[in-house]
C-alpha positions in Angstrom: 31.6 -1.8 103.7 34.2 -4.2 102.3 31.3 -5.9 100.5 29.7 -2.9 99.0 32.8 -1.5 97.6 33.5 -5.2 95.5 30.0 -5.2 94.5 30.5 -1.8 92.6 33.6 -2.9 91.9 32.5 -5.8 90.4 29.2 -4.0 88.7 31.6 -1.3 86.9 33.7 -3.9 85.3 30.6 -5.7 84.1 29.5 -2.2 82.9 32.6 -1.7 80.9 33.2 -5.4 79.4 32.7 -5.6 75.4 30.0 -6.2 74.0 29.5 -10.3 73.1 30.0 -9.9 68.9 31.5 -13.5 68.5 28.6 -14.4 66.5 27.9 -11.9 64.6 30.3 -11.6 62.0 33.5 -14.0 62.1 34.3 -13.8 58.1 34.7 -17.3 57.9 32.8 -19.3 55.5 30.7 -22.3 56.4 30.2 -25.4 54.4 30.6 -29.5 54.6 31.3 -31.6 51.7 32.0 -35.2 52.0 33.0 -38.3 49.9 31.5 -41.2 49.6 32.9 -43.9 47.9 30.4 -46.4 45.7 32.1 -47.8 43.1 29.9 -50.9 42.5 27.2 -48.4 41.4 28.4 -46.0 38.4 28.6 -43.0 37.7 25.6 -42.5 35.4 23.1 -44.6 38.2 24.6 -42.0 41.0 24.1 -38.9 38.6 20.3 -40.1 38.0 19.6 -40.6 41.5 20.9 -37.2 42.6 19.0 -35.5 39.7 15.4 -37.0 40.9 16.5 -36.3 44.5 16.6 -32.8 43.5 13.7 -32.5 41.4 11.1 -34.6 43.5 12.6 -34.9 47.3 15.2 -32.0 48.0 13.2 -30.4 51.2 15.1 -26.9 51.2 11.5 -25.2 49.2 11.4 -22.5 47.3 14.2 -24.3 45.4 15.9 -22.2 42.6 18.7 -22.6 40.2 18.4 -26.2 39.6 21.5 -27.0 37.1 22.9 -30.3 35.7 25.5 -31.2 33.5 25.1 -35.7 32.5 28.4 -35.5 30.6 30.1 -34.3 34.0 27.9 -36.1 36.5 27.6 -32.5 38.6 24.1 -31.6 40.0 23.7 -28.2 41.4 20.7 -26.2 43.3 20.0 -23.5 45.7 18.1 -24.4 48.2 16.4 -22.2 51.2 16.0 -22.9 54.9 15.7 -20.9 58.4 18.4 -20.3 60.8 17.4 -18.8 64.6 20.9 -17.6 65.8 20.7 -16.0 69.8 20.8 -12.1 69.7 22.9 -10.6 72.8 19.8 -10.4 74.7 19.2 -13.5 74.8 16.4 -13.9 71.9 15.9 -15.9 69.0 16.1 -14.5 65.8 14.5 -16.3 62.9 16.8 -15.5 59.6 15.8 -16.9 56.0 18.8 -18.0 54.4 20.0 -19.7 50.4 22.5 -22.3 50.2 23.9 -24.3 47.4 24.0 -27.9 47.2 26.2 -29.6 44.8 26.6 -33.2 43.6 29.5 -34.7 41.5 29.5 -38.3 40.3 32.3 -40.2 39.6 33.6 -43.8 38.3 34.5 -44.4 41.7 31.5 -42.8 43.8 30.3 -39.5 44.5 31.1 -36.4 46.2 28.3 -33.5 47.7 28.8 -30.1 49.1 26.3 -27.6 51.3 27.9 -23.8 51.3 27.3 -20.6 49.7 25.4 -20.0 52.6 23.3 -16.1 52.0 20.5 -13.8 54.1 17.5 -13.1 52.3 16.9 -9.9 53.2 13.0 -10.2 52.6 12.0 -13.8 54.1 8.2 -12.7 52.8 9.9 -13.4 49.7 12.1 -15.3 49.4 12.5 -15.5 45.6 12.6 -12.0 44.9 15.9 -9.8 44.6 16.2 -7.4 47.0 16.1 -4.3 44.6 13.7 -5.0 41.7 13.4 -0.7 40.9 14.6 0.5 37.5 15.8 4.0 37.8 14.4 6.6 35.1 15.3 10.7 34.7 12.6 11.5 36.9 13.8 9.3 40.1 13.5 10.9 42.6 10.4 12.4 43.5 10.8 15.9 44.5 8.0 15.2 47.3 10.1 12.3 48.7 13.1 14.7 48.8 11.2 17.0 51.0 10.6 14.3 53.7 13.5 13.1 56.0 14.2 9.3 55.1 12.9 6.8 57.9 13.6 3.1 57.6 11.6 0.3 59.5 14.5 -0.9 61.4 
């Protein structure tokens, strides 16, 4: 009896624990930057070996955004990769994401950052905005007014 009574004991407070969210959203931002000092080299060999990295070996495709300033050494694009975070169940959950990599050259060597990090809410496309519509006086249909609004999720 004893051993029935803590197993329903036991199966009601696993019942009525939260709800695992830690992952979900936390609010905090994730990035890494680092320094590297290379003062032998230059600034101007650094900024032109960053700038062909980006244009002919960066591996984060479709690449977008691609920026660079030579008077300031600063080399910026916006890559796009896949993250699989866990869902509570258990699953694996494959999410498209954009980042932002940025390269600065100095006299005295170089400094890179990865942050910025973004969902793509469309991963079958992961160029295009999420809401490419223009809205015009006759928006919205009456016949689409009619119908009750369903969403794929």
């Amino acid at each position: 009896m004893k051993k029935v009574l803590f197993g329903l004991m036991f199966a009601g407070l696993l019942a009525s624990a939260p709800a695992a969210v830690a992952q979900v959203s936390s609010g905090a931002s994730v990035s890494y930057s680092e320094n590297v000092l290379a003062e032998e080299v230059g600034k101007d060999v650094l900024y032109k070996r960053a700038l062909d990295w980006t244009q002919n070996h960066f591996p984060y495709a479709p690449k977008m955004g691609a920026k660079s300033d030579a008077a300031t050494g600063t080399v910026r694009i916006t890559g796009t990769g896949k993250v699989k975070p866990v869902t509570t169940a258990g699953k694996e959950q494959e999410h498209v994401i954009r980042f932002d990599f940025v390269f600065r050259a100095s006299d005295k060597g170089y400094e890179y950052s990865v942050g910025s990090f973004r969902l793509v809410p469309d991963p079958r496309s992961p160029t295009k905005p999420r809401c490419s519509a223009t809205i015009s006086p006759a928006w919205p249909p009456r016949k689409a007014m009619a119908r009750p609004l369903t969403t794929g999720v």
